[in-house]
MIKOLTI-981473 format. One record per atom (N, C-alpha, C, CB): residue in one letter; atom name; x, y, z. Coordinates in Angstrom, 2 decimals, padded with zeros to 5 digits. Atoms other than C-alpha are relative to their C-alpha. Glycine has a CB too. Layout:
MIKOLTI-981473
@marti->a, lumke->CA, u->X, v->Y, w->Z
...
end
This chain:
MIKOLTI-981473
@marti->x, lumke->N, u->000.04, v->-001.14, w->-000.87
@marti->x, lumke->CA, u->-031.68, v->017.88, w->001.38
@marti->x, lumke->C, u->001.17, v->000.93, w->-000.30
@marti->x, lumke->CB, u->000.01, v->-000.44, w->001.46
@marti->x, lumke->N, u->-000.64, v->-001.33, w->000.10
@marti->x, lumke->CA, u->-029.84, v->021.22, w->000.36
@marti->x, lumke->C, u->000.18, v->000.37, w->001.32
@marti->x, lumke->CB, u->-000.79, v->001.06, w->-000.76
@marti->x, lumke->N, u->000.10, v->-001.05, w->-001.49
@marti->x, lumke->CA, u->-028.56, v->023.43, w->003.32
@marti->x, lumke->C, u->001.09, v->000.38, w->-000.32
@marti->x, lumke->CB, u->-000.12, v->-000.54, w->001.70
@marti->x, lumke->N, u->-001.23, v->-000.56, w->000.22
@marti->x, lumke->CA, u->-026.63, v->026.08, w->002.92
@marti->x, lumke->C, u->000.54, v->000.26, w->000.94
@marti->x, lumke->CB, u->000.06, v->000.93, w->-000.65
@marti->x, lumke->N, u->-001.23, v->000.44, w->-000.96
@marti->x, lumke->CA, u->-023.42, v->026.09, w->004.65
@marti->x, lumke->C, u->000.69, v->001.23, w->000.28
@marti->x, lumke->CB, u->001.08, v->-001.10, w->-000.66
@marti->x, lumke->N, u->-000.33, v->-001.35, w->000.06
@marti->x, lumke->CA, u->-022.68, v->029.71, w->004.62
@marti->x, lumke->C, u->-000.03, v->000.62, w->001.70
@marti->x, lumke->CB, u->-001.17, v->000.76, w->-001.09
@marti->x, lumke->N, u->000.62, v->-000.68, w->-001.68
@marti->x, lumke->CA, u->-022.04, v->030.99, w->008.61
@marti->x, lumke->C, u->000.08, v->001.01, w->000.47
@marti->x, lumke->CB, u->000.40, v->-000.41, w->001.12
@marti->x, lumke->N, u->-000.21, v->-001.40, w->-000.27
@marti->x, lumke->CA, u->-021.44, v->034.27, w->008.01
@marti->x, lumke->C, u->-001.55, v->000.56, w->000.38
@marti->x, lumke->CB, u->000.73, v->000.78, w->-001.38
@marti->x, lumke->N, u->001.32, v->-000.52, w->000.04
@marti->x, lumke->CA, u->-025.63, v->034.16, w->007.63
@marti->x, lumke->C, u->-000.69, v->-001.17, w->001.06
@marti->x, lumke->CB, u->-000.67, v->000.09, w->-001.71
@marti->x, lumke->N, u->000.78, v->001.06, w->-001.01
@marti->x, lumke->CA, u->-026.28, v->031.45, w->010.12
@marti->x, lumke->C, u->-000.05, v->000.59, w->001.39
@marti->x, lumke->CB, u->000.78, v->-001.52, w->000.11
@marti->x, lumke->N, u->000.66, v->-000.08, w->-001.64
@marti->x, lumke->CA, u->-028.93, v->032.32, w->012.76
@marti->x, lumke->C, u->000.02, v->-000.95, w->001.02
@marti->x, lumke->CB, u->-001.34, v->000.15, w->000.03
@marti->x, lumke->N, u->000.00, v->000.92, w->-001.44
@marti->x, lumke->CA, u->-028.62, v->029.29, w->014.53
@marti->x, lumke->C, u->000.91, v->-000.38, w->000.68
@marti->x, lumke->CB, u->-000.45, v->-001.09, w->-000.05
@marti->x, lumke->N, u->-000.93, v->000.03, w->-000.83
@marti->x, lumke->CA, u->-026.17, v->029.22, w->016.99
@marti->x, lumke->C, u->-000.48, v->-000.43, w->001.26
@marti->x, lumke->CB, u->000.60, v->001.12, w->000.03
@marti->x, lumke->N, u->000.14, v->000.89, w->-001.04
@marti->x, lumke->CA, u->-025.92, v->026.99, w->019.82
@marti->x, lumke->C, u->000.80, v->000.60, w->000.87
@marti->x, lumke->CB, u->000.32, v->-001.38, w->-000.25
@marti->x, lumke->N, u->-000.32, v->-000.76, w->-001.28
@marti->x, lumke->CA, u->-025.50, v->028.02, w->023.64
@marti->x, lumke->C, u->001.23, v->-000.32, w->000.22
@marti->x, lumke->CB, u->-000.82, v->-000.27, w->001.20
@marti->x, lumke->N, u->-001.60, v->000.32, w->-000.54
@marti->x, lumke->CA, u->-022.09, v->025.99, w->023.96
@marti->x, lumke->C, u->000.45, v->-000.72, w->-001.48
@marti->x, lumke->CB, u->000.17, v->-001.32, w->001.70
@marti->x, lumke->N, u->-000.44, v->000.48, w->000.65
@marti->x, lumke->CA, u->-019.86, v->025.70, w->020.93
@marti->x, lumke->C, u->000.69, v->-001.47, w->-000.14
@marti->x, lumke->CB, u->000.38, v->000.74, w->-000.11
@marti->x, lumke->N, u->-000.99, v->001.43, w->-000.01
@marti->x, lumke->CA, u->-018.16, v->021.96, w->020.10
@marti->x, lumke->C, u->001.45, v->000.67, w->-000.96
@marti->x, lumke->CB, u->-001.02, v->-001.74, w->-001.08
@marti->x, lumke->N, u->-000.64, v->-000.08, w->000.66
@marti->x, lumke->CA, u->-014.51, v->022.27, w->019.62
@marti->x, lumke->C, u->000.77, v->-001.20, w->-000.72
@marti->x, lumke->CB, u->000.44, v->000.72, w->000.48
@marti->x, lumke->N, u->-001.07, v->000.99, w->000.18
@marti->x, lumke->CA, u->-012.47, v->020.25, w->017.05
@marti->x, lumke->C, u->001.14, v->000.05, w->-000.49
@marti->x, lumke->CB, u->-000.30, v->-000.76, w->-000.54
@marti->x, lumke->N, u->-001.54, v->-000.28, w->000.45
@marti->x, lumke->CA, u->-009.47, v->019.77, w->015.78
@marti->x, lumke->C, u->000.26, v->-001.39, w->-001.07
@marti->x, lumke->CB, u->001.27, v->000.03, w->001.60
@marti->x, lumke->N, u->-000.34, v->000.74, w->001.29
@marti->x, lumke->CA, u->-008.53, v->017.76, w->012.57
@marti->x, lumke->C, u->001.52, v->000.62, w->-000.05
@marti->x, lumke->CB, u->-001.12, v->000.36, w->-001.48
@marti->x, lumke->N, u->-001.38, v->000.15, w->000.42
@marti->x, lumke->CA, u->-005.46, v->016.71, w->012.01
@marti->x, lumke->C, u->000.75, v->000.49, w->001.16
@marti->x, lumke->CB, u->000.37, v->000.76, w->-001.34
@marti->x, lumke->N, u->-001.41, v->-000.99, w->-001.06
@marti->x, lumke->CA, u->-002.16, v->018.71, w->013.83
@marti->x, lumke->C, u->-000.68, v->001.43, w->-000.22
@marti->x, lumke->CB, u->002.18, v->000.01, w->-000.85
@marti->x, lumke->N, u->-000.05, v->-001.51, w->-000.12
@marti->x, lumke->CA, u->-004.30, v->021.60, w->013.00
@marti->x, lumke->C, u->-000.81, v->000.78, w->001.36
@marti->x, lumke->CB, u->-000.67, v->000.53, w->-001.39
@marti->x, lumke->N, u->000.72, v->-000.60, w->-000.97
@marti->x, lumke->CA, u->-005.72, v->024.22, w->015.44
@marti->x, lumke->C, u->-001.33, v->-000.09, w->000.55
@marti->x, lumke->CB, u->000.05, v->000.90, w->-000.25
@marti->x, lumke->N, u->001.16, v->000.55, w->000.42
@marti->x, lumke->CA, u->-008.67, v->023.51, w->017.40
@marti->x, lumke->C, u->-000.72, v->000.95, w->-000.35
@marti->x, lumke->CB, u->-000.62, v->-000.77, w->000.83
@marti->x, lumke->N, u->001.04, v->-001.10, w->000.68
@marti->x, lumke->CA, u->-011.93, v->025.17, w->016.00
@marti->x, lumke->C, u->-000.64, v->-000.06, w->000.50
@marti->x, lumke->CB, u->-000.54, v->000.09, w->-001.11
@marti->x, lumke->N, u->001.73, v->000.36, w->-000.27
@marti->x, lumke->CA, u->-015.32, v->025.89, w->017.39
@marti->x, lumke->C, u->-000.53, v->000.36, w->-001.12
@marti->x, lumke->CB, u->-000.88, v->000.81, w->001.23
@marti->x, lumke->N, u->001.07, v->-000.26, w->001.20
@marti->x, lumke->CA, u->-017.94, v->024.96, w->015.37
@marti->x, lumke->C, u->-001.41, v->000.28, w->001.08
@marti->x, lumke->CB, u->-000.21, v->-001.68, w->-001.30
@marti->x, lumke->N, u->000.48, v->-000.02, w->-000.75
@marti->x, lumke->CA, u->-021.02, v->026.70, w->017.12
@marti->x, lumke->C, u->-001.48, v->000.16, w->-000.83
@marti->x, lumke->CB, u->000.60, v->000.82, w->000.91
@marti->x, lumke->N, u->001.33, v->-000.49, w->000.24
@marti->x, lumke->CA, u->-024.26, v->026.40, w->015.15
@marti->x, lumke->C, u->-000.08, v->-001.95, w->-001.33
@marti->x, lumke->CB, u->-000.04, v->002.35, w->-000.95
@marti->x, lumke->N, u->000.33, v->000.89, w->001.11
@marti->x, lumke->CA, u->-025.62, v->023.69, w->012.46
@marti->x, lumke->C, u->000.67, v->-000.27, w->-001.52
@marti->x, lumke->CB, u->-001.18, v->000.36, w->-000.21
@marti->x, lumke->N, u->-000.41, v->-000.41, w->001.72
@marti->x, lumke->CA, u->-024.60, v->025.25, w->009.14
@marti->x, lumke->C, u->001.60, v->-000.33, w->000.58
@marti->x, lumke->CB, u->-000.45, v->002.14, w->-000.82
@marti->x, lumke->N, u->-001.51, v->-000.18, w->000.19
@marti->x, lumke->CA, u->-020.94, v->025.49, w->010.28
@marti->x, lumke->C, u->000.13, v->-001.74, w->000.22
@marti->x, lumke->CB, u->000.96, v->001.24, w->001.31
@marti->x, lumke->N, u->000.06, v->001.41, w->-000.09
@marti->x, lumke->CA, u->-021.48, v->021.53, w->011.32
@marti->x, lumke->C, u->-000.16, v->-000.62, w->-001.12
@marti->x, lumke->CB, u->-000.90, v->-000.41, w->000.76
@marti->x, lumke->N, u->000.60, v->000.94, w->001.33
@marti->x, lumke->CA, u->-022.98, v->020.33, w->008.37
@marti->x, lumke->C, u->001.46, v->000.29, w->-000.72
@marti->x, lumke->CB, u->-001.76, v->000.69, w->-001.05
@marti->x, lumke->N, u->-001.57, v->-000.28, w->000.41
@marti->x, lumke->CA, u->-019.80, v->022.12, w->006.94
@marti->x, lumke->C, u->001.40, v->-001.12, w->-000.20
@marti->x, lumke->CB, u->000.44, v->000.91, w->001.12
@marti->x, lumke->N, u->-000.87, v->000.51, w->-000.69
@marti->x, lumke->CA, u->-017.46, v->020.19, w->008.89
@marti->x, lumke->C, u->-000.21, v->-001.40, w->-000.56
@marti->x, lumke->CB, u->-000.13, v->000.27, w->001.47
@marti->x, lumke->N, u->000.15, v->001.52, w->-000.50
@marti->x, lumke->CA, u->-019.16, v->016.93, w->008.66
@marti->x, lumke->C, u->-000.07, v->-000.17, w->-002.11
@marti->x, lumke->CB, u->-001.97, v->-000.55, w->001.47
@marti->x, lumke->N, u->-000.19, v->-000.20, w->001.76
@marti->x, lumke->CA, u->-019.12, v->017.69, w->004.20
@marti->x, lumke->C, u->001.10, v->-000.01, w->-000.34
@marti->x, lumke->CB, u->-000.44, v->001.22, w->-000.69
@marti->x, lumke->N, u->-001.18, v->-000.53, w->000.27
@marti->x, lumke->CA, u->-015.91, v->018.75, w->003.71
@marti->x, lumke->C, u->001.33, v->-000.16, w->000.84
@marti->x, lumke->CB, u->-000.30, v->001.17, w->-000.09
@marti->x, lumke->N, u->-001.90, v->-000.08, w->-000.90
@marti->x, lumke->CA, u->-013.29, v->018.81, w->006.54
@marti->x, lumke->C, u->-000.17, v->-001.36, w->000.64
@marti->x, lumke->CB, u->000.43, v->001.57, w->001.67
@marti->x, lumke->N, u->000.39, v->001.48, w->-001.12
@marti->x, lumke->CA, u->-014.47, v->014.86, w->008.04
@marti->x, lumke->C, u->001.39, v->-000.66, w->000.01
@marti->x, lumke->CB, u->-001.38, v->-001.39, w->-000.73
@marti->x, lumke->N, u->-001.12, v->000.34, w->000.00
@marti->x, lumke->CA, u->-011.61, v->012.72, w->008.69
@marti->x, lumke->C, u->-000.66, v->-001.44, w->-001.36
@marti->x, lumke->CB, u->000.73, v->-000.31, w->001.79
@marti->x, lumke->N, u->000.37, v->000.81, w->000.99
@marti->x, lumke->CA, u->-012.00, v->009.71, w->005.57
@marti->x, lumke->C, u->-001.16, v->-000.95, w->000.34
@marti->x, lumke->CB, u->001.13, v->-000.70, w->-000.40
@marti->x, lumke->N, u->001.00, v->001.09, w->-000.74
@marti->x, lumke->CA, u->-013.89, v->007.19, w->007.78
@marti->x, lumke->C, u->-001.06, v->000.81, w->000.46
@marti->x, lumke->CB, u->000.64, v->-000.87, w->001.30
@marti->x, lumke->N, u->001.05, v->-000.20, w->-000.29
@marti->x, lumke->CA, u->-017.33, v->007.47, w->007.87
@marti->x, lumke->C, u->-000.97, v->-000.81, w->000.60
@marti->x, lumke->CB, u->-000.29, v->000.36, w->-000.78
@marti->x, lumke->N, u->000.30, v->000.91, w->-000.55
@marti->x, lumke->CA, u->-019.81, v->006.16, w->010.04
@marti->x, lumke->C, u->-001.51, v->000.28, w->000.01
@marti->x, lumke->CB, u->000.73, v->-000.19, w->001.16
@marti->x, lumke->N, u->001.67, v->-000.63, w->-000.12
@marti->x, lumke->CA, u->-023.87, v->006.26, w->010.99
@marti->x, lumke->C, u->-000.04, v->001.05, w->001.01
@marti->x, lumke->CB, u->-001.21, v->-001.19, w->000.54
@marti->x, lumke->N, u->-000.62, v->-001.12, w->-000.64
@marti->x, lumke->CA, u->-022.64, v->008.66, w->013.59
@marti->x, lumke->C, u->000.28, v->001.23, w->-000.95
@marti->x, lumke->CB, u->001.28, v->-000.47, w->000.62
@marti->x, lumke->N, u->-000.27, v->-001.34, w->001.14
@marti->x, lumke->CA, u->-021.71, v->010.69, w->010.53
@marti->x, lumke->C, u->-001.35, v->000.32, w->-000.65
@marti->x, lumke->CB, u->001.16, v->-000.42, w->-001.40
@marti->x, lumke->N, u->001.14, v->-000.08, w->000.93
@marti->x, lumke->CA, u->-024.51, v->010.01, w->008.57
@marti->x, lumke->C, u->-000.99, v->000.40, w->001.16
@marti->x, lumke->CB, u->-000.38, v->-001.48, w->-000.93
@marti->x, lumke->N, u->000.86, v->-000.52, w->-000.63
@marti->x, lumke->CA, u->-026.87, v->011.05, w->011.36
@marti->x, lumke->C, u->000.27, v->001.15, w->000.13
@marti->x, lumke->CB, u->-000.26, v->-000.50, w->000.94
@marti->x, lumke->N, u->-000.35, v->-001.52, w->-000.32
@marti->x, lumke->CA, u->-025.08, v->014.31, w->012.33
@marti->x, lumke->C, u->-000.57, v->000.28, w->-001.38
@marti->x, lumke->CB, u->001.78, v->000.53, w->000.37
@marti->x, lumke->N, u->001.04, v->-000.52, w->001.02
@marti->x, lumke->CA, u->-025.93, v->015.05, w->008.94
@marti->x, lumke->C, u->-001.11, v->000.13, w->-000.26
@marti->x, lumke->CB, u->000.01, v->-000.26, w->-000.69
@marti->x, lumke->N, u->001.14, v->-000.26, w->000.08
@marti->x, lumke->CA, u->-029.05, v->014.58, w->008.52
@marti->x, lumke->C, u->-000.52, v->000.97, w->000.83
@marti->x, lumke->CB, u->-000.54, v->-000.96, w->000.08
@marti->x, lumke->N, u->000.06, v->-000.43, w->-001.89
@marti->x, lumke->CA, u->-029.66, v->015.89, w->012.51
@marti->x, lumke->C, u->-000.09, v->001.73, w->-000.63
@marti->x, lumke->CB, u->002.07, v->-000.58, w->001.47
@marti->x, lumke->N, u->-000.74, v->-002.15, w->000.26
@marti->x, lumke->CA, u->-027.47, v->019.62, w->011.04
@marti->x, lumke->C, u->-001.50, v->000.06, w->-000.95
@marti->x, lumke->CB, u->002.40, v->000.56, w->-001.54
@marti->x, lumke->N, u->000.80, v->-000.29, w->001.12
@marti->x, lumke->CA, u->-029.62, v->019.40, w->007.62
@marti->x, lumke->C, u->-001.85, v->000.32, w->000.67
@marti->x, lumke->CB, u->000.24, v->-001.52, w->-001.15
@marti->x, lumke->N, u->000.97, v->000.15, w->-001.07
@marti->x, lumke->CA, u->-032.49, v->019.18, w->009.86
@marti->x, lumke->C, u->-000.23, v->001.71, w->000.14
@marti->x, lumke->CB, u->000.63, v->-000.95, w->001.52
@marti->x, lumke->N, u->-000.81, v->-001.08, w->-000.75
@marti->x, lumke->CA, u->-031.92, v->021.74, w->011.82
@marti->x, lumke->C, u->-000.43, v->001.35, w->-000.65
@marti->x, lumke->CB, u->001.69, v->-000.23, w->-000.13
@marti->x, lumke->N, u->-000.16, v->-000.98, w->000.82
@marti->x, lumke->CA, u->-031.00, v->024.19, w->009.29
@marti->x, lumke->C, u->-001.68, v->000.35, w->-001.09
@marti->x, lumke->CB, u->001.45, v->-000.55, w->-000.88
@marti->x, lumke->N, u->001.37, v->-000.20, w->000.28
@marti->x, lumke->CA, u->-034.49, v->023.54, w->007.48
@marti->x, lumke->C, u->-001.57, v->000.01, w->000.54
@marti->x, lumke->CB, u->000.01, v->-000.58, w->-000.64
@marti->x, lumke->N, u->001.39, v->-000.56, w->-001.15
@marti->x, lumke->CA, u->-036.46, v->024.42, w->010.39
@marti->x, lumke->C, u->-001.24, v->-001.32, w->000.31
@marti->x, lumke->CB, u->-001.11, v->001.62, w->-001.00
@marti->x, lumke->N, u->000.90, v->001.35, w->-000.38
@marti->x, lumke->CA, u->-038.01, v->020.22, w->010.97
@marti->x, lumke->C, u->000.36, v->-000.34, w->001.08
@marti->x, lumke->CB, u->000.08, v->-001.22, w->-000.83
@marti->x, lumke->N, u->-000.25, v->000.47, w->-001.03
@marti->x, lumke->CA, u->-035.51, v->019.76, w->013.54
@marti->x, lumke->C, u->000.73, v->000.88, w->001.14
@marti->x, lumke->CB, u->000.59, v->-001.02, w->-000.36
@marti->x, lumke->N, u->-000.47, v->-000.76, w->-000.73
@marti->x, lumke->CA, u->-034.10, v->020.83, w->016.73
@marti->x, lumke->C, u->001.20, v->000.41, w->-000.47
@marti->x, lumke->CB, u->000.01, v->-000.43, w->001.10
@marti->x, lumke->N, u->-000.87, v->-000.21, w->-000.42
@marti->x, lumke->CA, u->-031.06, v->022.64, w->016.83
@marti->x, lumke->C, u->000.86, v->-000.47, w->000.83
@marti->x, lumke->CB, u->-000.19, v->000.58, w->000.12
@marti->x, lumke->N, u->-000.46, v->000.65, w->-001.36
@marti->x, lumke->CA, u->-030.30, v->021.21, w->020.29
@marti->x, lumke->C, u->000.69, v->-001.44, w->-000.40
@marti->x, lumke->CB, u->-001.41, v->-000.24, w->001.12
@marti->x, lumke->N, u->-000.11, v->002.03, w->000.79
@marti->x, lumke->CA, u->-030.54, v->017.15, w->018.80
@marti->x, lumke->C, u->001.11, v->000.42, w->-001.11
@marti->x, lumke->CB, u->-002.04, v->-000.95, w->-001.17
@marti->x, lumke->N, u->-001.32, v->000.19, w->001.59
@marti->x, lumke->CA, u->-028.07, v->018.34, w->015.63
@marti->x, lumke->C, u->001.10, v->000.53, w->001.21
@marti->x, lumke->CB, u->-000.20, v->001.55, w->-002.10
@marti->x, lumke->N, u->-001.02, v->-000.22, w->-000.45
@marti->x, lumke->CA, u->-025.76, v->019.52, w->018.29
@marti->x, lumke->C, u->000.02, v->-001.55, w->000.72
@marti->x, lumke->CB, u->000.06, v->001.38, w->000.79
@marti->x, lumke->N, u->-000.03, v->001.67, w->-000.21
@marti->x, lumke->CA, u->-026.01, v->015.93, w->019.90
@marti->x, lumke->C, u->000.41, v->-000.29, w->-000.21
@marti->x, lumke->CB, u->-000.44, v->-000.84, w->-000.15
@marti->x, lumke->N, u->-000.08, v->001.33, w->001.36
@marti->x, lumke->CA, u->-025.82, v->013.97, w->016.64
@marti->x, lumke->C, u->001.40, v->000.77, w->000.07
@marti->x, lumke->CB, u->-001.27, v->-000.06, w->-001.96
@marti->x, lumke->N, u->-001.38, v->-000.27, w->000.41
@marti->x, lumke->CA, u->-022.80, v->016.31, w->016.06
@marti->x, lumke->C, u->001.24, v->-000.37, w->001.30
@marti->x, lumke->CB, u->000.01, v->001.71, w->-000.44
@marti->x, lumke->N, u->-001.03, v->000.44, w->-001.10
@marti->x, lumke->CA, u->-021.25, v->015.93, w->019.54
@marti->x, lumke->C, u->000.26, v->-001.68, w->-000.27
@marti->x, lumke->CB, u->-000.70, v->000.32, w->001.70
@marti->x, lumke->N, u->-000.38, v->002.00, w->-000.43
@marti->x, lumke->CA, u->-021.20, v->011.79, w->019.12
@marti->x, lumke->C, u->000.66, v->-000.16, w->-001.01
@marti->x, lumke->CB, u->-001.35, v->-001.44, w->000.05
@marti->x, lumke->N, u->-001.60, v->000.33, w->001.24
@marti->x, lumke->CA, u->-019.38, v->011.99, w->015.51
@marti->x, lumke->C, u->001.40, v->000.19, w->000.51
@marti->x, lumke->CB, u->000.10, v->001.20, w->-001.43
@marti->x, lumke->N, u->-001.27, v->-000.51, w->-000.42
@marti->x, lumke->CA, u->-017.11, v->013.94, w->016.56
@marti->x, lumke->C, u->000.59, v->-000.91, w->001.00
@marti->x, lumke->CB, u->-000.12, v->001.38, w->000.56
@marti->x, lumke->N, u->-000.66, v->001.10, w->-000.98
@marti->x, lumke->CA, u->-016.12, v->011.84, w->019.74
@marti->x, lumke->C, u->000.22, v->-001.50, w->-000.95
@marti->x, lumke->CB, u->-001.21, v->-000.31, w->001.52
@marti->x, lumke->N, u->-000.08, v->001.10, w->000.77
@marti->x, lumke->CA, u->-016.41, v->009.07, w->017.36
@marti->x, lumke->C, u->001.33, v->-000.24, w->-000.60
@marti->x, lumke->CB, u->-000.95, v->000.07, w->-000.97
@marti->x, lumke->N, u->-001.08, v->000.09, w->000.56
@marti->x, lumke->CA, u->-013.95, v->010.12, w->015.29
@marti->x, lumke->C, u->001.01, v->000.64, w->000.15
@marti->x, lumke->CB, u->-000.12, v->000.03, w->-000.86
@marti->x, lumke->N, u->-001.41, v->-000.63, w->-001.12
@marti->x, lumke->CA, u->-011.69, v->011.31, w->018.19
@marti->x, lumke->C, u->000.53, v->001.23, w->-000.77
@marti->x, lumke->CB, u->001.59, v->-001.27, w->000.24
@marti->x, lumke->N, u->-000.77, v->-001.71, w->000.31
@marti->x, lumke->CA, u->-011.42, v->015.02, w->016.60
@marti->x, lumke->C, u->-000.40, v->000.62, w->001.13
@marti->x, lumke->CB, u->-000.58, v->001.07, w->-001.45
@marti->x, lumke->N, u->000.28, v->-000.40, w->-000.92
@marti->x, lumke->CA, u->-012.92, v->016.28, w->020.18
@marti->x, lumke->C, u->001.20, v->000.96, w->000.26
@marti->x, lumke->CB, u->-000.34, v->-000.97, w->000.82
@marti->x, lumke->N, u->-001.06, v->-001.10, w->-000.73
@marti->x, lumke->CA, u->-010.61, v->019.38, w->021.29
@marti->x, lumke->C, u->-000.64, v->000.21, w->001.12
@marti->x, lumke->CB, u->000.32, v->001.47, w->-000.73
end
């Protein structure tokens, strides 16, 4: 599954952003799929879990119009608490 990760062009945006915060840095909202899938690719903390691996799929989802939006914000809210980046 491809999905581009680009959120300058991402229509899907969710009614209440999730914020996190990695590391000592500032927190962030991430408020749509693409910027999730993002997050959960690239900025994750090392440990990975099925919590991870579902948000992914969940965003990738999502982004290719099979799955809700709503459910990838979910899958993404429970990584995140998972891996205590919650702001």
């Amino acid at each position: 599954m491809k999905a581009n990760t680009d959120t300058a062009t991402d229509p899907l945006k969710w009614r209440t952003p999730v914020y996190v915060r990695i590391g000592r840095g500032m927190r962030e909202p991430v408020e749509g799929p693409h910027r999730a899938l993002l997050y959960l690719s690239t900025r994750w903390p090392a440990e990975r879990s099925r919590c991870h691996a579902h948000a992914k799929f969940a965003c990738a989802a999502a982004i290719e119009q099979s799955g809700s939006p709503e459910r990838a914000r979910d899958a993404f809210v429970a990584a995140v608490i998972e891996a205590r980046i919650h702001a």
